[in-house]
N, C-alpha and C positions, 0 to 999 in steps of 0.2 A: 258438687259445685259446678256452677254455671263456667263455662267454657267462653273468652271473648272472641267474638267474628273474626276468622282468620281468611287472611287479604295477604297475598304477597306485592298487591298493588298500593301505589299512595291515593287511592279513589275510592272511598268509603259511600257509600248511598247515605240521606240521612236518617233513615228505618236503621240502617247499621251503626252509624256513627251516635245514636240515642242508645241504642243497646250497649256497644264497647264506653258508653260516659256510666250507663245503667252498671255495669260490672266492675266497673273500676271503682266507682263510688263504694258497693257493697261488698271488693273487695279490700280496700283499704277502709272502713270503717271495722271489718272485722282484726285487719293486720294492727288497725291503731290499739285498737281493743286489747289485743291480747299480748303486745307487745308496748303496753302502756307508756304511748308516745306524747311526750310533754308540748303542751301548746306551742312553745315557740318554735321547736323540732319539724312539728305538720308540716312547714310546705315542703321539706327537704327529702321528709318521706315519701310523701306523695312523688314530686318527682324522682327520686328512685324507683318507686312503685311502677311509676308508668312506663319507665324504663326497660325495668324488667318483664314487666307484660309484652312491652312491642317486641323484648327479641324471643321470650318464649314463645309469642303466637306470627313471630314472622313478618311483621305489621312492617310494613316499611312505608311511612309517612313521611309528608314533607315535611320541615322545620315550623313553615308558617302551620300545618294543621296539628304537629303537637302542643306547640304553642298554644294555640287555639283551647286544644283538649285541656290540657294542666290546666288556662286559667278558668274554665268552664270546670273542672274538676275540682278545682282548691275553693274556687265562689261557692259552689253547692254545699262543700264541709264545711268552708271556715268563716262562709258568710254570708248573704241571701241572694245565692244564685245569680240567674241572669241580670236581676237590678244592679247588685254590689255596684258596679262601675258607678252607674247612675247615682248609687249612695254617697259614692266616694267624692261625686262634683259640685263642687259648692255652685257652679251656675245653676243647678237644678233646686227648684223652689217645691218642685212636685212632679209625681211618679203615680201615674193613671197605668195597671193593668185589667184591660176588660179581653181578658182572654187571655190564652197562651202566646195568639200571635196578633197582638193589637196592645202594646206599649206604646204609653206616653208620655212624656215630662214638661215639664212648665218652666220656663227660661225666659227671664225679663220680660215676665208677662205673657208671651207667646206659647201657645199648646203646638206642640211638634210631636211628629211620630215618629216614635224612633226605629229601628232596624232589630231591637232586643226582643229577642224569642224563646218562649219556656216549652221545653218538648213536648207538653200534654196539659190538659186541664189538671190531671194528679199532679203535675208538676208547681201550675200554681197554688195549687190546695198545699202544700210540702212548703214550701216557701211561707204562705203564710201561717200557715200552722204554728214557725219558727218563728214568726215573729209575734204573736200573739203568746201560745201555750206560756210562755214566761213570765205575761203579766196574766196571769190565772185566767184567763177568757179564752173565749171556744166560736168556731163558726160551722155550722151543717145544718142540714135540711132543716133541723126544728130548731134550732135560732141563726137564720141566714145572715143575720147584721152584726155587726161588732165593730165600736167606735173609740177608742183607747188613745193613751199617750205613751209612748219611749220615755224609759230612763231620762235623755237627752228633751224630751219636752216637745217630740214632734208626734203627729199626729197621725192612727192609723185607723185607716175605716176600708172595711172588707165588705162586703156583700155578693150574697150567692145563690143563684137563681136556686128554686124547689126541685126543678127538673137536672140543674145541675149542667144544664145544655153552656152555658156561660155564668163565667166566675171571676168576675171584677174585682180589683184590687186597685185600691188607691192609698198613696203616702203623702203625706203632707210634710216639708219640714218646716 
């Protein structure tokens, strides 16, 4: 088992702070797993989880960067990652990712850029994977496009370059 970055400092690089969200994620999905933790239970676990990782590995964090961590942790399990927020606001009309770090939404009309950042292209491939695979459709090299609706009626259209160099994501609600 993977080992999380030990830091007896509260100053994580973000090469570090990808890999410690990278290990906690894969270790509570495996902790959820085998201690079959019931969906309402998840966030409680989780923060215990994170808990216990920072005093085993020494991590001594501010409050604002655990904070940070748990909700970037819990969004990745329990919901699509770095958008969630952006899901959660009803000012938001639409959610443009063309890249990991080039986030947009649409707001009474207006295209703004937001601050929201996914650690890697695999990251926005992981996010959309989850939102797609569930209505039985698929997006990769040899069918880059997929244009779908949610349960709720909103609209999802993914496309992804062949070379994979940039992998746009866009939600419609």
């Amino acid at each position: 088992m993977t080992q999380p970055p030990s830091s007896n400092t509260s100053r994580l690089s973000g090469a570090d702070l990808i890999k410690l969200k990278r290990y906690l994620i894969d270790s509570l999905s495996r902790g959820m797993e085998s201690e079959d933790v019931l969906s309402e239970h998840r966030s409680e676990f989780i923060q215990q989880h994170l808990k216990d990782v920072y005093n085993q590995a020494h991590l001594n964090l501010s409050e604002d960067v655990q904070r940070m961590i748990f909700q970037d942790v819990q969004n990745d399990m329990m919901g699509l990652g770095p958008i969630q927020p952006l899901l959660d606001d009803p000012d938001v009309s639409e959610i443009m990712v063309n890249g990991p770090k080039n986030v947009y939404v649409e707001k009474q009309g207006q295209l703004v850029r937001t601050n929201v950042t996914f650690d890697d292209d695999a990251h926005v491939m992981q996010i959309i994977d989850r939102i797609i695979l569930p209505l039985g459709r698929r997006v990769d090299p040899d069918s880059p496009t997929v244009d779908a609706r949610l349960p709720d009626g909103s609209r999802v259209n993914a496309v992804i370059s062949a070379d994979s160099a940039r992998r746009p994501f866009d939600h419609d609600s």
